[in-house]
C-alpha positions as CSV (number, residue, x, y, z in Angstrom):
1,X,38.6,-89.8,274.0
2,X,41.9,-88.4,273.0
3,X,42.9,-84.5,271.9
4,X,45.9,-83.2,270.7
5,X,46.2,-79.4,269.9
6,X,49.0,-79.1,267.2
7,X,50.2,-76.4,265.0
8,X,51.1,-77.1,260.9
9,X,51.3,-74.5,258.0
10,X,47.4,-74.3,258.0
11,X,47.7,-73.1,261.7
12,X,46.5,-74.1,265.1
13,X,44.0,-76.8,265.2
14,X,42.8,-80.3,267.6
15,X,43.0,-83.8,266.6
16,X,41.2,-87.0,267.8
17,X,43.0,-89.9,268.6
18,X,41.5,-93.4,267.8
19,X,42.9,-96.9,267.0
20,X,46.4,-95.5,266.6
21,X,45.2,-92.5,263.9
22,X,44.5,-88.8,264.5
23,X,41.6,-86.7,262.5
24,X,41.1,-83.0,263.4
25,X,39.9,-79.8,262.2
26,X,42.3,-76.0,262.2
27,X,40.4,-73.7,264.0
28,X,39.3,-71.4,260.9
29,X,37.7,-74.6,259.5
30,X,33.9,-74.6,258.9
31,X,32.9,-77.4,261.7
32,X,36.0,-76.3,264.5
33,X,34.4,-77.2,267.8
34,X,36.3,-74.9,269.5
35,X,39.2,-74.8,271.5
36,X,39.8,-77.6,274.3
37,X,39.9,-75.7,277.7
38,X,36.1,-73.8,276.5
39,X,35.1,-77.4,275.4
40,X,36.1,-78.5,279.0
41,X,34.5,-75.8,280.5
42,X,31.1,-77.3,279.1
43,X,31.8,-80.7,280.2
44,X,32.0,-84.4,278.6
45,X,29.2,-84.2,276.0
46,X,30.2,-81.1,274.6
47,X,33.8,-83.2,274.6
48,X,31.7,-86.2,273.2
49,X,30.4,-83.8,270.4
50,X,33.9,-82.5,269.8
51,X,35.2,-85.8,269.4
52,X,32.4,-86.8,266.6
53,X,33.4,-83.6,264.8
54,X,36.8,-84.0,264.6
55,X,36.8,-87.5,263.3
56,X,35.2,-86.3,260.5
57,X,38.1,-84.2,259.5
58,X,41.0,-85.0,257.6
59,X,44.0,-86.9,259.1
60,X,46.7,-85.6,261.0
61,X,50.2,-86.7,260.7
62,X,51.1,-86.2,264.5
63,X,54.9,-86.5,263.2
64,X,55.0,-84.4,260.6
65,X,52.9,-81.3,263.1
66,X,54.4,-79.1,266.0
67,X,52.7,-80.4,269.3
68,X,51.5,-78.3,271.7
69,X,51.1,-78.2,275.2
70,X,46.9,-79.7,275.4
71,X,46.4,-76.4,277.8
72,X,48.8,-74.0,277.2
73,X,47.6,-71.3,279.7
74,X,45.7,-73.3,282.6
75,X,44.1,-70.9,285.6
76,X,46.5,-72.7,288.1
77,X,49.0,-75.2,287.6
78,X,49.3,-76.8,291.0
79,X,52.3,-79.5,291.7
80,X,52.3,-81.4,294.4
81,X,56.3,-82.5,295.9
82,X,57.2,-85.6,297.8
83,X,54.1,-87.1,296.6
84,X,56.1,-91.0,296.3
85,X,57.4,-92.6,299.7
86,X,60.6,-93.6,297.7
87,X,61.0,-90.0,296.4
88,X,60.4,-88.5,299.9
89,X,63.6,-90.9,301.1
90,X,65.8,-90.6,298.3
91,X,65.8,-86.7,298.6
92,X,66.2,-86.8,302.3
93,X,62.9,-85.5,303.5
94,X,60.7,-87.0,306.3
95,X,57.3,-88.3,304.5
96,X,55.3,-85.2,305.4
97,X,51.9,-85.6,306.4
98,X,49.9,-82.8,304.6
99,X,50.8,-82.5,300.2
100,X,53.6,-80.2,299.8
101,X,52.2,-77.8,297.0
102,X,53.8,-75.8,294.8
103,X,52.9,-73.8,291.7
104,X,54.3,-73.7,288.1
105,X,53.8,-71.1,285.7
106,X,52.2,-71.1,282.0
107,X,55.7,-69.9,280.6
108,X,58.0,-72.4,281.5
109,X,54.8,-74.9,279.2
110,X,56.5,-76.7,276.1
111,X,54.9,-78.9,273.9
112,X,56.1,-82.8,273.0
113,X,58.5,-82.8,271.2
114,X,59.9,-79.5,271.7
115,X,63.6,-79.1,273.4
116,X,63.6,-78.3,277.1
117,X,66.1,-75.7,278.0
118,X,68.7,-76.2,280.5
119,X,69.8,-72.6,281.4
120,X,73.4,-71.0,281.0
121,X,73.2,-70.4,284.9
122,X,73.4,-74.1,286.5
123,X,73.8,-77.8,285.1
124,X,71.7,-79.3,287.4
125,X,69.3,-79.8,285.2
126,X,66.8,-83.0,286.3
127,X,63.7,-85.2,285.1
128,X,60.7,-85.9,287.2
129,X,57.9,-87.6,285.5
130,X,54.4,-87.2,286.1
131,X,50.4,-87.8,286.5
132,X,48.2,-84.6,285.5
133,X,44.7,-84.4,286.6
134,X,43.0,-81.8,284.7
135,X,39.6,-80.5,286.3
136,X,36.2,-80.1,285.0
137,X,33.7,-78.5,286.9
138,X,35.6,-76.4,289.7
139,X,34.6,-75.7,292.9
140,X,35.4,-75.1,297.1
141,X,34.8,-77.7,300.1
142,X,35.0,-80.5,297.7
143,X,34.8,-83.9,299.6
144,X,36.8,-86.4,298.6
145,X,34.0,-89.0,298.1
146,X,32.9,-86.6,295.4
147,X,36.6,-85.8,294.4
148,X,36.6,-87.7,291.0
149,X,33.6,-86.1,289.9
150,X,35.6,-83.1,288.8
151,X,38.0,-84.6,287.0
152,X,37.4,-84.1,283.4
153,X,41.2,-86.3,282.2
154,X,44.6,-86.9,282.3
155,X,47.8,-86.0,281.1
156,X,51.8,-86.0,281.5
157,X,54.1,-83.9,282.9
158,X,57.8,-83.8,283.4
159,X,58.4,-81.1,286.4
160,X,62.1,-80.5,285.0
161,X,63.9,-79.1,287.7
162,X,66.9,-76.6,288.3
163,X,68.1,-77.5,291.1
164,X,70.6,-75.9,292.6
165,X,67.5,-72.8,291.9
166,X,64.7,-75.1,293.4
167,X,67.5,-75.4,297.0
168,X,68.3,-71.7,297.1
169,X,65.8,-71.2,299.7
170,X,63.0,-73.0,301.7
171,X,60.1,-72.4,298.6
172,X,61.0,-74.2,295.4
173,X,59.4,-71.7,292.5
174,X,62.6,-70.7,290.9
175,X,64.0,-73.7,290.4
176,X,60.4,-75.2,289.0
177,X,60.0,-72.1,286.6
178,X,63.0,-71.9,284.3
179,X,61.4,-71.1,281.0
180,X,61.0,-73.9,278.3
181,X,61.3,-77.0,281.5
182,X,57.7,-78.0,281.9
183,X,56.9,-80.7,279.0
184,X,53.0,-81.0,279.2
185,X,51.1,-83.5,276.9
186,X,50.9,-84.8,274.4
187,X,47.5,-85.7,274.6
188,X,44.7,-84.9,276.8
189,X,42.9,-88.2,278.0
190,X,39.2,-88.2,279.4
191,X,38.7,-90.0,282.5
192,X,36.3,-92.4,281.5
193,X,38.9,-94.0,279.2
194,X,41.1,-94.7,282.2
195,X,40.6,-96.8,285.7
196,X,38.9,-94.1,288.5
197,X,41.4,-91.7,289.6
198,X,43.9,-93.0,287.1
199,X,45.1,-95.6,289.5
200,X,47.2,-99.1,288.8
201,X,49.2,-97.7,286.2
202,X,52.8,-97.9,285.6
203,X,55.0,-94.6,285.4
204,X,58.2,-95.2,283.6
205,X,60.7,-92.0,283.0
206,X,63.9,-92.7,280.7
207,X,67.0,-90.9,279.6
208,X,68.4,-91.5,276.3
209,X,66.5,-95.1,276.7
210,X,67.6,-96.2,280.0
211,X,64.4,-96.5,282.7
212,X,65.7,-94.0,285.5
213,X,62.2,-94.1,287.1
214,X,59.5,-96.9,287.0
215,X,56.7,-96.6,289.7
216,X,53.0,-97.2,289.6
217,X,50.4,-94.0,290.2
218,X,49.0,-96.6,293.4
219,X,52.3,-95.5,295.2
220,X,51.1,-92.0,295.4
221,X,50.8,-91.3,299.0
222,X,47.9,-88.8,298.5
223,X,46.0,-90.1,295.3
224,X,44.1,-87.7,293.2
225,X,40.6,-87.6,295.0
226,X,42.4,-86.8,298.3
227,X,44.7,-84.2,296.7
228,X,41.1,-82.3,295.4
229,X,40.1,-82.4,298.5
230,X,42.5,-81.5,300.6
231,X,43.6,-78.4,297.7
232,X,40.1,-77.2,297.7
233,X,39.6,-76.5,301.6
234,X,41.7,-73.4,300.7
235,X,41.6,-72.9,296.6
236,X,38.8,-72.4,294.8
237,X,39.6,-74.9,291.7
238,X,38.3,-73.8,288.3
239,X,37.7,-75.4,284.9
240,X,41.0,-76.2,283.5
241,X,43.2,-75.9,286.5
242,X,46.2,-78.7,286.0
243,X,46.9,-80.8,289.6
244,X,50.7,-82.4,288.7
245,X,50.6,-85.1,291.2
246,X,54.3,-85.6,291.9
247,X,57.3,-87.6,290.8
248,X,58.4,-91.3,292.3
249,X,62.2,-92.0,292.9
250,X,64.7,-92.4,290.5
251,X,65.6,-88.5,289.8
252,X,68.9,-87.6,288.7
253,X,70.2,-85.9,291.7
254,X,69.5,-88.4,294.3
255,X,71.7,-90.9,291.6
256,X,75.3,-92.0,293.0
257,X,77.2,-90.3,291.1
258,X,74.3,-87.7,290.0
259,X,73.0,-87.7,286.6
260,X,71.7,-84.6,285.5
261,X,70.4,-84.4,281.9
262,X,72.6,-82.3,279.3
263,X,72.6,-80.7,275.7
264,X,71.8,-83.9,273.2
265,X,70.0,-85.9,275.4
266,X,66.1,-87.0,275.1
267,X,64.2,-87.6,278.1
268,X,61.0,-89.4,277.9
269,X,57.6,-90.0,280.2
270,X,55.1,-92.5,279.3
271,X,52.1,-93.4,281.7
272,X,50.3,-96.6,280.9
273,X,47.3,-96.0,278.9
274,X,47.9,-92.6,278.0
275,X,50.9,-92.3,276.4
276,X,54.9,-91.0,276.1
277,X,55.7,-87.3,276.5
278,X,59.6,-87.0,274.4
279,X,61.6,-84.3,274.5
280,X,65.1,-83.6,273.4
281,X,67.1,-81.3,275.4
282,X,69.3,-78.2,274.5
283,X,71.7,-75.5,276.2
284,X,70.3,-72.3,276.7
């Protein structure tokens, strides 16, 4: 199954993707299953259900809608950095042994489609696409064997980066929480439409058309069941917490000469099997 939450005249409603066309409901029409993180929260067959009801409804022009980010206030938003051994070497960091985590914030969130923001204070402004495991049924002490079991789906991410903020000093939150830099979407993918723990499938990130990254999500170096596991022997993970599972090589600032992305450029993440994630950018 595939969701989109969008926004049109009518106001704020979710679609279902299937066989290239999207069906969906506003949320003050008769029949709106509710919104997607409390249909998460109940698990795959009140998504199942969700799905059935929304494919009754009209059809949704995605191009002609605004896009929004499939969870737009998550409880956590956990990255995890150096997660690619390329990425680990092109930045000049030692391949650590334990995931470097980090956290994001639900108001740097933007939709696809939607300009990212490169701030007035710095123009090193940079791409890093991304894997996002969303999680079901929370919990503490989860073992990795059982890991996948809590993943509900999947999504995109592109962990835009200030960096010149993210160096400033040894924690990286400024830099990863600019307003309007965290491109999230556009659709929400259940796992059981993709291989377990999304693995084998190709990463591409491209600027203005040129492929600047182009990995596969086997290269992670901790894959999504050990990342649960290894989060929740400190974190209690809830319904609806977003895991953003790091970024292969190919950024702009490892580049020779750098390239950072500027005003008029578009920046796009696709994932195989789920989908692209485009965004234009724009000066603060």
């Amino acid at each position: 199954m595939r969701f989109i939450r969008f926004e049109d005249a009518q106001g704020v409603g979710l679609a279902v993707e299937a066989n290239g066309a999207a069906h969906g409901l506003h949320e003050r029409d008769a029949g709106f299953p509710g919104d997607l993180a409390a249909l998460v929260a109940k698990g795959r067959q009140a998504l199942r259900q969700a799905a059935e009801a929304l494919a009754s409804g009209p059809a949704v022009d995605l191009a002609k809608v605004k896009v929004l980010p499939p969870f737009p206030n998550p409880p956590k938003i956990i990255c995890v950095g150096l997660n690619y051994r390329d990425h680990s070497a092109e930045s000049g960091f030692k391949q650590p042994d334990y995931p470097t985590l980090f956290t994001r914030f639900s108001t740097s969130l933007v939709g696809h489609g939607a300009p990212v923001v490169r701030p007035k204070v710095s123009d090193k402004f940079d791409y890093e696409g991304e894997l996002v495991a969303v999680i079901g049924a929370g919990g503490r002490h989860i073992s990795k064997e059982n890991a996948l079991g809590h993943v509900i789906g999947y999504s995109l991410f592109n962990d835009v980066s200030v960096r010149d903020y993210q160096f400033k000093s040894p924690q990286w939150t400024v830099g990863k929480n600019f307003d309007g830099t965290g491109p999230f979407g556009p659709v929400f993918v259940t796992a059981d439409e993709l291989p377990p723990g999304a693995k084998g499938l190709r990463l591409q990130t491209r600027l203005n058309g040129e492929i600047m990254q182009d990995a596969n999500t086997d290269d992670m170096v901790f894959d999504v069941a050990t990342l649960i596991a290894v989060i929740s022997e400190a974190i209690t993970l809830e319904s609806g917490d977003v895991i953003v599972t790091g970024t292969p090589s190919g950024v702009g600032q490892s580049r020779k000469p750098p390239v950072f992305m500027k005003a008029g450029d578009r920046i796009e993440v696709e994932i195989e099997k789920i989908g692209i994630l485009s965004n234009p950018v724009v000066d603060e």
